[in-house]
C-alpha positions as CSV (number, residue, x, y, z in Angstrom):
1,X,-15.5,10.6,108.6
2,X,-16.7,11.0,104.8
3,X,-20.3,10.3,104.5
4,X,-21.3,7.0,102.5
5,X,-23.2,9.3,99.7
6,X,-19.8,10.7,98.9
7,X,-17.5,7.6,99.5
8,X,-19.7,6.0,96.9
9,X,-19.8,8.8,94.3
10,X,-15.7,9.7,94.5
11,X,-15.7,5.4,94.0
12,X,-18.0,5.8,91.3
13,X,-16.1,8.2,89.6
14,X,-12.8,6.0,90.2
15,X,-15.1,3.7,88.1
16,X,-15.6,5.1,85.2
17,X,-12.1,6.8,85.2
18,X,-10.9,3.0,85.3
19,X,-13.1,2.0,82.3
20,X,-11.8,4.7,80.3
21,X,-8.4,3.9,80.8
22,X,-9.3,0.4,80.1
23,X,-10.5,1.2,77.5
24,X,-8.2,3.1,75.8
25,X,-5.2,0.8,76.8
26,X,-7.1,-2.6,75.2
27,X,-8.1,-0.1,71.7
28,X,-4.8,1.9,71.0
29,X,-2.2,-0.3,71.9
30,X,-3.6,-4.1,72.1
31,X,-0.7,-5.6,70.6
32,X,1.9,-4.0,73.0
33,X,-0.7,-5.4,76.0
34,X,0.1,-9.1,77.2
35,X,-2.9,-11.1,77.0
36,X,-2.2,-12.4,80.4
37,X,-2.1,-8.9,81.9
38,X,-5.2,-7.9,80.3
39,X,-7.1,-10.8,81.4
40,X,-5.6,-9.9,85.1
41,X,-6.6,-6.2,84.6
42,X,-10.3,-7.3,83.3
43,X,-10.6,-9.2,86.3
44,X,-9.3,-6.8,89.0
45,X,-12.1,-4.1,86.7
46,X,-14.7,-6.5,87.6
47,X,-13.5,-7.3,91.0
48,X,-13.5,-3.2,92.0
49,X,-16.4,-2.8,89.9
50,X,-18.3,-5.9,92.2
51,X,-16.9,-4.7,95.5
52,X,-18.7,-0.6,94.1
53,X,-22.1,-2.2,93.8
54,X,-21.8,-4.4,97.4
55,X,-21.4,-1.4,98.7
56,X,-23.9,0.7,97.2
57,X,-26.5,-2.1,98.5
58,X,-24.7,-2.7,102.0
59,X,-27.0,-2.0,104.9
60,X,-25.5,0.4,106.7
61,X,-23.8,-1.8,109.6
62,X,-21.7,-3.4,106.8
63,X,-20.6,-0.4,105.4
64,X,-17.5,0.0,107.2
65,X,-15.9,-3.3,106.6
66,X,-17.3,-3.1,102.5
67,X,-15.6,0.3,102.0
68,X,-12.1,-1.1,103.4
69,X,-12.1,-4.1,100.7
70,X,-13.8,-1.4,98.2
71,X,-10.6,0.7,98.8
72,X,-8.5,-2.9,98.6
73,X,-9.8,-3.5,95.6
74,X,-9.6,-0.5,94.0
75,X,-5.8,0.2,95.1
76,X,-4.9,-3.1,93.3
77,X,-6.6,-2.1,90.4
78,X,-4.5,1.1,90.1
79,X,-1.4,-0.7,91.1
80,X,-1.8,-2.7,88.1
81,X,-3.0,-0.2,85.4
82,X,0.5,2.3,86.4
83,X,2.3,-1.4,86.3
84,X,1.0,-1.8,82.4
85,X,1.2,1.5,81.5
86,X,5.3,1.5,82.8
87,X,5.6,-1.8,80.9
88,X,3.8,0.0,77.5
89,X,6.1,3.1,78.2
90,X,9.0,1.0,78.3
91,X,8.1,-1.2,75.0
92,X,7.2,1.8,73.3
93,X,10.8,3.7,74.0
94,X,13.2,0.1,73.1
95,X,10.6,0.3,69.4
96,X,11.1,4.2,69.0
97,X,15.2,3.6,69.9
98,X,15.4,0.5,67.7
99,X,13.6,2.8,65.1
100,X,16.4,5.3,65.0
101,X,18.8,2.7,65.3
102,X,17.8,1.2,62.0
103,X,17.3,4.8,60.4
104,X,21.1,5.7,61.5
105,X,22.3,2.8,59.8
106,X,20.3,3.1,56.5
107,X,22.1,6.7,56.4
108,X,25.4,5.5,57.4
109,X,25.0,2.7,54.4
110,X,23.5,5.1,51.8
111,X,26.9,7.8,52.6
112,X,29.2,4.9,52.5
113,X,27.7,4.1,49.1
114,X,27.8,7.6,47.7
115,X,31.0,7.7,48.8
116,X,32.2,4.5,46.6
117,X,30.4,5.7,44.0
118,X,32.5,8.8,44.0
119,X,35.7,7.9,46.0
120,X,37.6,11.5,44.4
121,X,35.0,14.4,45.1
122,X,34.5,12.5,48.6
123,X,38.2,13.0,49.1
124,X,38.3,16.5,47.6
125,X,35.3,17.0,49.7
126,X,36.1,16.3,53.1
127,X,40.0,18.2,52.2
128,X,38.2,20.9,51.6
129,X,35.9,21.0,54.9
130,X,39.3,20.2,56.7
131,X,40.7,23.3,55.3
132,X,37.5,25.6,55.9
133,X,37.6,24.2,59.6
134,X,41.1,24.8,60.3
135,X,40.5,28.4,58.7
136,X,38.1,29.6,60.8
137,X,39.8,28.1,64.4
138,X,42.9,29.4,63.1
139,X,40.5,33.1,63.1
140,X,38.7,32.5,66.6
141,X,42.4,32.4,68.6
């Protein structure tokens, strides 16, 4: 059985590992955060953060039955800041693909106009690449 001087201080540093994360979630990436979950995750924060400092003043008696809903609490907490950052991961990978989806097609539109602009060397062009291709697989056998 831990003693209560290190149950609180391994919560304590849960804490402030929390707040950081917190933190850092609600500064960097605010817009990708749904204001309903960050209200939720504000909450369970002050929830864990209220169930830390009932337990640093519980008498001693009480200290069992505090630390379970401590652990509670805090377990939700973390539940809900790896169910954000999945969520952030996710939004942030559909952006990034739609990104290169969009870049793909600008290139795609700019060839397709170089080649109108040009329709014979295009021609010539890709004849020629046909012929160096077929020379060099024709070598390889």
């Amino acid at each position: 059985m831990q003693s209560s001087d290190l149950i609180l201080r391994n919560l304590s540093d849960k804490l402030e590992k929390y707040r950081e994360i917190i933190n850092d979630l609600t500064g960097s990436v605010s817009e990708n955060l749904n204001p309903k979950k960050a209200q939720n995750l504000q909450k369970l924060f002050n929830d864990a953060e209220n169930a830390y400092n009932k337990l640093k003043n519980s008498a001693s008696d009480d200290f069992e039955d505090l630390k379970d809903a401590a652990h509670e609490v805090f377990d939700n907490l973390k539940a809900e800041l790896k169910d954000i950052s999945h969520s952030i991961s996710v939004d942030t990978l559909k952006e990034k693909s739609e990104e290169l989806v969009s870049y793909g097609q600008d290139k795609l539109d700019e060839l397709e106009d170089r080649i109108a602009e040009r329709p014979l060397a295009s021609v010539l062009l890709a004849f020629g690449a046909g012929l160096l291709l077929a020379n060099l697989l024709r070598r390889s056998r």
